[in-house]
C-alpha angles and dihedrals in degrees: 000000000000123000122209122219125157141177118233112213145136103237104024117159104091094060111129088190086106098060089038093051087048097052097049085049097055087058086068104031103247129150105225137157124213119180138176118253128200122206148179120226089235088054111033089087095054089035095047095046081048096052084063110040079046086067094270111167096197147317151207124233120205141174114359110015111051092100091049098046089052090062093045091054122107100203121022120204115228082252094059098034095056091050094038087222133103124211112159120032138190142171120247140219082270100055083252122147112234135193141212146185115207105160103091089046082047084051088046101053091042094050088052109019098042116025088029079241110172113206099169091104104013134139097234122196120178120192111218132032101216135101096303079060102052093053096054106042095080099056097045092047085056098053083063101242123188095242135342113202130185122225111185132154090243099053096189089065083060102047093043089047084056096046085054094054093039092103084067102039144002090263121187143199129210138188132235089252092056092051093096094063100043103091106187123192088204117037109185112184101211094174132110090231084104091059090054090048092245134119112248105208123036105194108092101189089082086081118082130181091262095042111122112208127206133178121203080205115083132186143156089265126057108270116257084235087058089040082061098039091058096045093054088046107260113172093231147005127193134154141225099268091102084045087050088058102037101055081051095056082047089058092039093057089044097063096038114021089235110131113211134211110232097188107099095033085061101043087054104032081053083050099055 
């Protein structure tokens, strides 16, 4: 029997959720199909509703509809209601549409499982303060860092978004001019600037010898944010490919209580 499993996007295309849910199903020898999606803003909610009434298993959501799919959920994990975002949904027991947020548990497992990262203890700075953001606060909260501090070029939206986690953990905000002074052992761009083929912060002095980079972006050619990175001595730069991996394990776990081994996808998808 086929189960039936999508991603939502716009665009959507260039989604490489279908090989890597094919990859974790064969593992258990499941007969699935995962396909790509495009929708319009006016049409995901009656798409989405139709894909399960239609037999859908689950599926994954992703830009630019995470926000709006958190609002059309029945039922929010406390994953996806602390980052206000959805990125993978199922239907319960009670018909009921449910929502979930695994990319900041995808982050997680990369950062330890994968790069051997330890954050107990770390100076974390993020760059940006939107939804990537979001998305991200609540695990590495969890993982009981030394600091977490925000850098965004409006630096009112991250002081604000620190003000909002600050019930889980002492959050701060800094300004460009701070940067300087700031020292982190982890620097996680969490901005869009890579899409758009910019750097998102100038001031080079943030990076250290001993500060780890990672960008939430991923591509066949090293970031300009890890360009940059490399060139101003960071210890390590890595992007989001093994994220990209992990929060779909985590999805995949999630609709079908299988849990995948994402070793050997990782090691050949970072290959290719």
């Amino acid at each position: 029997m086929t189960e039936h499993y999508a991603v939502f996007g716009n665009p959507v295309a260039h989604s490489r959720s279908p090989e890597i849910h094919q990859h974790f199903a064969r593992q258990f020898s499941r007969n699935i199909e995962y396909k790509k999606i495009l929708a319009e803003e006016e049409d995901f909610a009656l798409r989405l509703r139709a894909f399960f009434s239609e037999g859908g298993k689950g599926c994954n959501v992703t830009v630019p509809f995470k926000a709006l799919c958190c609002n059309l959920c029945d039922v929010l994990t406390p994953a996806a209601d602390r980052a206000r975002a959805v990125n993978t949904v199922y239907v319960n027991d009670r018909a009921q549409l449910c929502g979930h947020n695994s990319d900041g548990a995808g982050l997680i497992n990369d950062l330890i499982n994968n790069h051997r990262q330890t954050i107990e203890g770390a100076n974390i700075v993020v760059l940006g303060a939107g939804g990537a953001t979001r998305g991200i606060l609540e695990p590495l909260a969890q993982q009981r860092p030394a600091s977490i501090t925000l850098v965004n070029r409006t630096a009112a939206k991250a002081a604000a978004l620190a003000t909002e986690f600050h019930d889980l953990f002492p959050v701060q905000s800094a300004a460009d001019s701070e940067i300087a002074g700031l020292r982190p052992t982890l620097l996680i761009n969490a901005t869009s600037a890579s899409l758009s083929g910019v750097v998102p912060i100038e001031d080079s002095r943030i990076i250290t010898a001993d500060t780890f980079c990672y960008d939430l972006a991923y591509s066949s050619e090293p970031t300009p944010f890890l360009q940059w990175a490399a060139a101003n001595g960071a210890i390590a730069c890595v992007d989001g490919l093994g994220m990209l991996v992990e929060q779909a394990a985590v999805s995949f776990a999630t609709w079908t209580d299988l849990q995948p081994d994402t070793s050997e996808l990782i090691r050949a998808m970072s290959q290719a």
